[in-house]
VOPAGU-2260 file (C-alpha; in pm, 1 decimal, decimal comma):
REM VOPAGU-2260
SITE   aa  ch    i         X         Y         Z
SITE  UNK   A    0    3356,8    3698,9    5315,2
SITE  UNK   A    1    3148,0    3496,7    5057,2
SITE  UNK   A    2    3179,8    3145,2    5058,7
SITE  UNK   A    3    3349,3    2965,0    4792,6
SITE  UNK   A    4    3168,3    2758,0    4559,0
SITE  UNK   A    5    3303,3    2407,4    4513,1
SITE  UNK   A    6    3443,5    2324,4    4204,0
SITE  UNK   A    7    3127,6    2132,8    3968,2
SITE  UNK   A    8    3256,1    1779,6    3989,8
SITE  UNK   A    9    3205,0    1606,8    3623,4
SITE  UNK   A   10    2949,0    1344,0    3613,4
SITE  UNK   A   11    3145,6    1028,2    3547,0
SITE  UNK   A   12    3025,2     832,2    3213,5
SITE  UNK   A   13    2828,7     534,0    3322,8
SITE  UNK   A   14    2978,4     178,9    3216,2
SITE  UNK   A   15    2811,5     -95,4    3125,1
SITE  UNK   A   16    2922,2    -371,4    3285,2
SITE  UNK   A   17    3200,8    -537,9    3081,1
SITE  UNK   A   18    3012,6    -880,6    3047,9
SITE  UNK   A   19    2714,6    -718,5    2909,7
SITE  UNK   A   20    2636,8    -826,1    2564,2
SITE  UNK   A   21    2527,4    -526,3    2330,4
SITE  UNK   A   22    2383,7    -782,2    2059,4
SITE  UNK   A   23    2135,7    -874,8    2349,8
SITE  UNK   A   24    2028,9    -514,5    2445,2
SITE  UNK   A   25    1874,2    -465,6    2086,5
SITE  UNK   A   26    1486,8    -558,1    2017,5
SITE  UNK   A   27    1440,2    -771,1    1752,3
SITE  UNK   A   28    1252,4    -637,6    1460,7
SITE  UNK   A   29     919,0    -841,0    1543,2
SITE  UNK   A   30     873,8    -760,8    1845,9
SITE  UNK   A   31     551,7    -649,8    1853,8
SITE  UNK   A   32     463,0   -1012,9    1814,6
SITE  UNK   A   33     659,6   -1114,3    2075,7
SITE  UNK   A   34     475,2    -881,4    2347,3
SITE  UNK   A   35     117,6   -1003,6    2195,7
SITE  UNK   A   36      65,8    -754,0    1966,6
SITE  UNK   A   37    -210,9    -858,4    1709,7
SITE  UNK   A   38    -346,8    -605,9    1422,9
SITE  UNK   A   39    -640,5    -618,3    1365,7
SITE  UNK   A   40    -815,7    -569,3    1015,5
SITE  UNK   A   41   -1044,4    -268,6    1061,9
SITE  UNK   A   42    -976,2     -53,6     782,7
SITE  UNK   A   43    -946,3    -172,6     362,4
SITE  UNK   A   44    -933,4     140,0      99,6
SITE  UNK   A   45   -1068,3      95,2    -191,5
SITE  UNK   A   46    -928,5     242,5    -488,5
SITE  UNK   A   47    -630,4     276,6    -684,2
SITE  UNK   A   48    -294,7     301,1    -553,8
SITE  UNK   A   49    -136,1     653,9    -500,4
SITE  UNK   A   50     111,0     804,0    -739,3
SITE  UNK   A   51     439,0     765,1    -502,6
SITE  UNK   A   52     342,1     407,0    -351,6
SITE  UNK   A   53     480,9     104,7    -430,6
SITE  UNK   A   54     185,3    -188,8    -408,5
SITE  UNK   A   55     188,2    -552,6    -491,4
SITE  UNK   A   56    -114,0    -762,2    -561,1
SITE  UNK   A   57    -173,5   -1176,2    -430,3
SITE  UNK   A   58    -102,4   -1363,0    -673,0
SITE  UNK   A   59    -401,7   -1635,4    -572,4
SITE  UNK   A   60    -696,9   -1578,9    -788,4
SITE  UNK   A   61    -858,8   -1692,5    -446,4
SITE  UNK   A   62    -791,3   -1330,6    -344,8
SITE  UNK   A   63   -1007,3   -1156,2    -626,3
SITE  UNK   A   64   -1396,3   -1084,8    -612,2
SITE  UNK   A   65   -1588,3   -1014,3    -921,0
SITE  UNK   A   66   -1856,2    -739,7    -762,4
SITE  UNK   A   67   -2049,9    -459,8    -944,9
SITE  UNK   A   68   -1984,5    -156,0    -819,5
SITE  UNK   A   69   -2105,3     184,9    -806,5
SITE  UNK   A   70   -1926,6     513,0    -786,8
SITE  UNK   A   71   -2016,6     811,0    -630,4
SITE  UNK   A   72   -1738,1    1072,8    -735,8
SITE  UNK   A   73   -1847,1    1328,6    -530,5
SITE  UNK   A   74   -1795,9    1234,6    -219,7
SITE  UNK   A   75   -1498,5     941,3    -346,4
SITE  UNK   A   76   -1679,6     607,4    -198,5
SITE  UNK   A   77   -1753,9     327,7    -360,3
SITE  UNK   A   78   -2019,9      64,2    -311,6
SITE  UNK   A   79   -2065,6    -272,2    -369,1
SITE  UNK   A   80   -2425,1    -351,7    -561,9
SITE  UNK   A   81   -2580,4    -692,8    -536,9
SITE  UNK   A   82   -2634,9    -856,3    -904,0
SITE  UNK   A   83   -3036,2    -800,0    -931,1
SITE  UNK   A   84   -3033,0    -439,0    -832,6
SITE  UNK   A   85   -2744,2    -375,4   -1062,7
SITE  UNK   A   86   -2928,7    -499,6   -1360,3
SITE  UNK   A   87   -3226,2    -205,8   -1259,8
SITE  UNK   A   88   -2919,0      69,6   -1265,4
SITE  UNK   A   89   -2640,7     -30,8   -1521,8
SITE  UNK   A   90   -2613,9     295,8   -1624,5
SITE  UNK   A   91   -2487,0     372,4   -1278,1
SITE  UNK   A   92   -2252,8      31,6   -1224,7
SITE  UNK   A   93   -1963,0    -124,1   -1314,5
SITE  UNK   A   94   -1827,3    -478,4   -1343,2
SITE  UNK   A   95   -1507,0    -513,5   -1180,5
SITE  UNK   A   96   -1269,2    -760,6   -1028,5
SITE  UNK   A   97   -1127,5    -628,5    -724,3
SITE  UNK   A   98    -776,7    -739,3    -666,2
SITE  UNK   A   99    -583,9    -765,1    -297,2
SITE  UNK   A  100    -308,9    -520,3    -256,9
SITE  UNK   A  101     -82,0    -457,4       9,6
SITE  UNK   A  102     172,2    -166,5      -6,7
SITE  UNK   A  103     543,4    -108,4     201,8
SITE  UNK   A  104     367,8     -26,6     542,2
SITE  UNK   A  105     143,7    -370,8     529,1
SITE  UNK   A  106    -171,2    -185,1     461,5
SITE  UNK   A  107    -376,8    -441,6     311,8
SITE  UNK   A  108    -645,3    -246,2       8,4
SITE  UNK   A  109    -889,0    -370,4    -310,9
SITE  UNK   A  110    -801,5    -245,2    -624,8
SITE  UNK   A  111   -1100,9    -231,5    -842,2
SITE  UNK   A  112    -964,5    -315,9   -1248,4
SITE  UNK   A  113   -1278,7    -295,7   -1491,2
SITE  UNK   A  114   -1411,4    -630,2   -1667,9
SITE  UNK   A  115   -1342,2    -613,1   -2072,0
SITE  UNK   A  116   -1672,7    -497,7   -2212,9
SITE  UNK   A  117   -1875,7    -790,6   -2422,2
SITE  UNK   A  118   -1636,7    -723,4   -2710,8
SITE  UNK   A  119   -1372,0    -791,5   -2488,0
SITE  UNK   A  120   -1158,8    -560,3   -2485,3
SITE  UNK   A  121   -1082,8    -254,0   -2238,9
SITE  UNK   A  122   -1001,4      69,4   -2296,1
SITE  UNK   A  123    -595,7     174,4   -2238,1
SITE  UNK   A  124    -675,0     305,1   -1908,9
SITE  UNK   A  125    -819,1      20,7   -1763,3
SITE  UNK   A  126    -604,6    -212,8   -1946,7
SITE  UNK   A  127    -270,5     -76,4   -1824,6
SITE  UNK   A  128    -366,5     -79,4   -1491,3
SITE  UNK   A  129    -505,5    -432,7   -1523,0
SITE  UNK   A  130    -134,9    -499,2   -1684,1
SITE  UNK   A  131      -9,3    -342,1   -1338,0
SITE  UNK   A  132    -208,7    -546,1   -1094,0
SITE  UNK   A  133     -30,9    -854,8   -1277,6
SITE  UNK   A  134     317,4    -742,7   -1255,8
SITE  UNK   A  135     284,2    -647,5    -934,2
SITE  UNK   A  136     200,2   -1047,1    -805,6
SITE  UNK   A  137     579,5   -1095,9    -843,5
SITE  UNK   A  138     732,6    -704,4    -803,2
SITE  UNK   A  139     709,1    -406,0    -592,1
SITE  UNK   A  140     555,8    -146,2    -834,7
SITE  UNK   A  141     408,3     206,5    -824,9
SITE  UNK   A  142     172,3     364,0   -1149,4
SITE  UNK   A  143     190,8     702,3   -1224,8
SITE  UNK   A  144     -99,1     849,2   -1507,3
SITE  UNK   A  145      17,9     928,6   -1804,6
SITE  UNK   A  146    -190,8    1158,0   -1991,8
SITE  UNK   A  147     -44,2    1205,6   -2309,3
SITE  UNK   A  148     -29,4     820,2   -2373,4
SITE  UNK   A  149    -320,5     727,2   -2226,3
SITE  UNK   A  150    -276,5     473,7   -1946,5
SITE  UNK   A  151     -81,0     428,3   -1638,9
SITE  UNK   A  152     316,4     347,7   -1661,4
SITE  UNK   A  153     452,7      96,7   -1436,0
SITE  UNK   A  154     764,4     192,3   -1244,6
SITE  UNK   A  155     912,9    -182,0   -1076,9
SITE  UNK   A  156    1101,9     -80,5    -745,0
SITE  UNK   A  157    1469,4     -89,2    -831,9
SITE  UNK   A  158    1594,8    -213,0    -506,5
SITE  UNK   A  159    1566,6    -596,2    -352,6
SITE  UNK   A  160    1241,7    -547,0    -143,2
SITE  UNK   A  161    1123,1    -813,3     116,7
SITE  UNK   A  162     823,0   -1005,5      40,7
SITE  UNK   A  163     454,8    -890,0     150,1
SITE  UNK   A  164     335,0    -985,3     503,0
SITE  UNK   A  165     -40,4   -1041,9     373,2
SITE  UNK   A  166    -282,9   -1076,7     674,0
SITE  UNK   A  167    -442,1   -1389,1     734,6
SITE  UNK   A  168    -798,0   -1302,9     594,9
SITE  UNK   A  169    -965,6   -1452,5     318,9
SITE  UNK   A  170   -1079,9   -1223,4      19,0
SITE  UNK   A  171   -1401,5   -1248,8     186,3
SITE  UNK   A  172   -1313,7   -1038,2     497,3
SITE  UNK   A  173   -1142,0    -809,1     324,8
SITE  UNK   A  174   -1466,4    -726,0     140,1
SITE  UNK   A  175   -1690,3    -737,1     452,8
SITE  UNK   A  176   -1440,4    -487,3     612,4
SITE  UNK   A  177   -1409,6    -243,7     256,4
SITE  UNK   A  178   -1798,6    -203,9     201,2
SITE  UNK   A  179   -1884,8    -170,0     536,5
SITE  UNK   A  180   -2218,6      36,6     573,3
SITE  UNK   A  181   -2185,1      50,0     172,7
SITE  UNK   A  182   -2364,5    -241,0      14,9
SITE  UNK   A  183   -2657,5    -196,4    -170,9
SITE  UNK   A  184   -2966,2    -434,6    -215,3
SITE  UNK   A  185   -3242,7    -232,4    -314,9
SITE  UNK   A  186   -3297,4     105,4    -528,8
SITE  UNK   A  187   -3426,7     237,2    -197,5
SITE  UNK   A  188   -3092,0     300,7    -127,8
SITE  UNK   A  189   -3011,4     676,9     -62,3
SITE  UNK   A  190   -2736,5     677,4    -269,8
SITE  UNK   A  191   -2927,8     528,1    -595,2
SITE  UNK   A  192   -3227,0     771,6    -489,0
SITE  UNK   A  193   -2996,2    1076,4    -551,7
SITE  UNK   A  194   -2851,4     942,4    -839,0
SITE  UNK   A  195   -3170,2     869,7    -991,1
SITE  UNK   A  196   -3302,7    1221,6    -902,6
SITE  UNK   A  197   -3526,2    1108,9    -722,0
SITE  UNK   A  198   -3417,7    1282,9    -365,9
């Protein structure tokens, strides 16, 4: 005869115990800073924000830095070029003022809006976004091109979004950390060589 299986017993649900409060189970929605946790600031994009993401800019003009900078397209980076050396190459510079933006995931970036020309004025490109970097010291707001017009339209977040969490770094670090490895001083840099032709 084969021997009889015993019937699978159920595993019983487990119970918390009845004076256990739920509310006390949960974590709270900082705690990273409760265990320690510190981020630090190693990476800053520079650029213009992406089609889809919503950005706001400080609204301290302590947060801005009037730099010159140079673009190299091909490879998308962007330097920072000190005053003297940009006066040898303007051809190749820009004035800017780069603005501090921070989007929904408290990625801290430097938007780069073109100075007015010495006529003053901009052309609609720049000027729209330099109208979106403004708006967006008060609302959440995304820019999306707009080719046929132009310019960028400004698209303000429709729902009640919580406030920035901006690091606590001055405009200062923030540069440091965006141009590492990509300040130039001289026209001995490789980059202004190959611009120039000459390399």
């Amino acid at each position: 005869m084969q021997a009889q299986t015993p019937p699978t017993q159920s595993a019983a649900p487990v119970a918390l115990a009845t004076n256990t409060d739920l509310k006390s189970l949960r974590l709270p929605a900082n705690y990273g800073a409760t265990l320690g946790v510190k981020k630090l600031l190693t990476n800053v994009l520079v650029g213009r924000p992406k089609k889809p993401q919503f950005f706001r800019t400080h609204s301290s003009d302590e947060m801005t830095f009037p730099a010159m900078i140079l673009e190299n397209k091909e490879a998308r980076e962007s330097y920072v070029v000190v005053p003297d050396v940009a006066q040898e190459i303007s051809e190749l510079v820009r004035p800017v003022m780069l603005h501090s933006a921070i989007d929904r995931q408290n990625n801290v970036s430097l938007i780069p809006v073109p100075l007015p020309g010495e006529d003053g004025t901009r052309n609609p490109w720049h000027e729209s976004l330099a109208q979106a970097v403004e708006h967006a010291k008060l609302k959440w707001v995304r820019i999306s091109a707009n080719m046929h017009a132009g310019g960028y339209d400004v698209y303000e977040a429709e729902g009640e979004l919580p406030e920035p969490e901006w690091p606590a770094h001055d405009i200062d670090a923030l540069v440091q950390v965006a141009f590492r490895g990509k300040i130039i001083t001289n026209l001995d840099h490789p980059v202004v060589q190959s611009l120039l032709g000459k390399i």
